[in-house]
N, C-alpha and C positions, 0 to 999 in steps of 0.2 A: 722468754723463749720457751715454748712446750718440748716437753723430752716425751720423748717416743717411748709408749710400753713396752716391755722387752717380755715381760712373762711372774709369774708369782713363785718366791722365795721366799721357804723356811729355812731361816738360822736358827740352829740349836746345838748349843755350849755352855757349858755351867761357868766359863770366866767372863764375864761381862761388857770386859774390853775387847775381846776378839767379836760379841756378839755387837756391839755399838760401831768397832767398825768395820763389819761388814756390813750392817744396815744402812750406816753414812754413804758409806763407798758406792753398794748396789742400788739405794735408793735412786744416787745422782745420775746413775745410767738408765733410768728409766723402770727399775723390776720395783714391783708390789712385795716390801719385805714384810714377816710375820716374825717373830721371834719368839723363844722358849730358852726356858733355862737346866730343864731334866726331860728324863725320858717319859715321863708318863703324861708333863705338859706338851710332846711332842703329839702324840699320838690324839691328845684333845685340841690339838690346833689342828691338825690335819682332817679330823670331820668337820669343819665348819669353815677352815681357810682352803682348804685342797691345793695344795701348792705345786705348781708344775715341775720343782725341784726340790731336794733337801740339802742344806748343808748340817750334816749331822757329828758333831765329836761323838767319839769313841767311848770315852768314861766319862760316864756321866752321873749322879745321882738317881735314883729311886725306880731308871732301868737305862741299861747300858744301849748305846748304839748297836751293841748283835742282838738285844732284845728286839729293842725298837724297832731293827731290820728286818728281822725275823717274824716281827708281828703283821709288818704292815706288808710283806712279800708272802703272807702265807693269807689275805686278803682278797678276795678278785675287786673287792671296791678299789683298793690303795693297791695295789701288785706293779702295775704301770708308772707309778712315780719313782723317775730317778733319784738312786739317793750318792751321794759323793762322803764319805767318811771324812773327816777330820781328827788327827791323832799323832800323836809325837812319838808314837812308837813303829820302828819302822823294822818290821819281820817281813821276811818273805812267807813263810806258812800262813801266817797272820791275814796277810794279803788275799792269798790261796785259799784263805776258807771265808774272806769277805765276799771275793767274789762267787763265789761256792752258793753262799745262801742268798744273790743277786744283789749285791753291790754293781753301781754302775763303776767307778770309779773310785781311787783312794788318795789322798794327797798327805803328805809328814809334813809335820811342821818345823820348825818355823815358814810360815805361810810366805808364798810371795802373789801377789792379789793378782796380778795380770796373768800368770798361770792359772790360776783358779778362774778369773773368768772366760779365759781360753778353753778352758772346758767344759763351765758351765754352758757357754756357746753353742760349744760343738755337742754336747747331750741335747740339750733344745733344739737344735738344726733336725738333729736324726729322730726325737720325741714325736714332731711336727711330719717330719718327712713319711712316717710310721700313720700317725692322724689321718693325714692327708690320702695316702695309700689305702687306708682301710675305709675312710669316707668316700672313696673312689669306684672300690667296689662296692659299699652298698647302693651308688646310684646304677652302676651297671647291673647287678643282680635285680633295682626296681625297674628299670627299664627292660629287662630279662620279661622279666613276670607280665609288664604290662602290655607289650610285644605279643609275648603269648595270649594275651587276653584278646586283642584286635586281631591277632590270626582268627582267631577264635570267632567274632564279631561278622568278619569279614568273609567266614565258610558258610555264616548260617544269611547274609548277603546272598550271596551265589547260590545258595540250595532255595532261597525264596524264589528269584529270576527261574532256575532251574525249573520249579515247580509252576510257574506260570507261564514256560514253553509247555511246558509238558498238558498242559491244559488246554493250552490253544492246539495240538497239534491231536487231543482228541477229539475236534470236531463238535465243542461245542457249542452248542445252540449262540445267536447273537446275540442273545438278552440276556446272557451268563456270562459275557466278557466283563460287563461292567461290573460285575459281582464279584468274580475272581480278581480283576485289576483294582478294586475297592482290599479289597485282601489284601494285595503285594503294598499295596502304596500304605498299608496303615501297619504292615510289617518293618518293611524300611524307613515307616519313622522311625518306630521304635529302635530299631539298630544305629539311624544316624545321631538318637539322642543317647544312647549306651556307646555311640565311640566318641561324644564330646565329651560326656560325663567322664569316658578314661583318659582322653586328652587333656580334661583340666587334670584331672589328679598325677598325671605324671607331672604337669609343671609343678604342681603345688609338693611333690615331693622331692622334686629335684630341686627348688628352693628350699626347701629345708634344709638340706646339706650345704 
């Protein structure tokens, strides 16, 4: 039976056991897990796995989860990845300056897993919800632009017609209709082949999103 991807998870914990099973556990549910065992292997799995979450301990060897935090929220590559802390120490200040330096979330231990991915859920739900919303307006800002462009298309339309009343209505000669009407019809190619040319590219850019 295929399991349904759910999304990419780093585990990162310097006990082993906790890292093997989270991995078991979020594997079977469908998430692409990565795992690390210190803070500096965090930070090198995150350039090359990009992980839509972190599960990060606290203390950790060779740089702490507020390093780790700290590094990758003071980032614009990595600033958007949720990170959830993991840690047996349970301070309320501790809390308050997790979230301070953008902790999404913080859980004490001893773990109980269906909490934990009660929330990983719900940081993914709202990650996506954010994705989606900003991919949203970029196709409304490109459809913005290109709107304006076929206003645009569509004035210099009407100033051609405009300019070819204006020439029949100066009375001129019959052998000069054909001239000017050679004019209009070899202007409005050219405009009807600049509003297909912006017609493809609006589809080909709103597929891209």
């Amino acid at each position: 039976m295929d399991i349904e991807f759910n999304g990419k998870i780093l585990v990162a914990d310097d006990e082993k056991i906790n890292v093997e099973f989270f991995q078991i556990m979020l594997e079977r549910l469908g998430f692409e897990v990565e795992v690390a065992y210190n803070g500096e292997e965090v930070i090198k799995k995150v350039e090359h796995f990009y992980p839509d979450i972190i599960l990060l301990d606290l203390l950790m060897p060779k740089m702490s989860g507020i390093e780790v935090t700290k590094l990758l929220k003071s980032n614009p590559e990595t600033d958007s990845i949720p990170i959830i802390i993991l840690t047996a120490i349970d301070d309320i200040k501790e809390k308050v300056d997790l979230f301070e330096i953008g902790v999404e979330d913080y859980i004490t231990k001893p773990f109980n897993f269906i909490e934990i991915l009660a929330r990983i859920r719900s940081i993914l739900k709202t990650k996506r919800f954010k994705q989606l919303a900003t991919t949203n307006e970029k196709k409304i800002e490109t459809l913005k632009n290109y709107f304006k462009e076929s206003g645009k298309l569509i004035d210099n339309f009407n100033n051609a017609l405009a300019e070819y009343s204006s020439s029949i209505k100066q009375n001129l000669i019959k052998s000069e209709y054909s001239v000017v009407l050679e004019k209009l019809i070899k202007r409005l190619e050219k405009i009807k082949n600049e509003l297909n040319v912006l017609y493809k590219n609006v589809n080909e850019e709103i597929e891209i999103y």
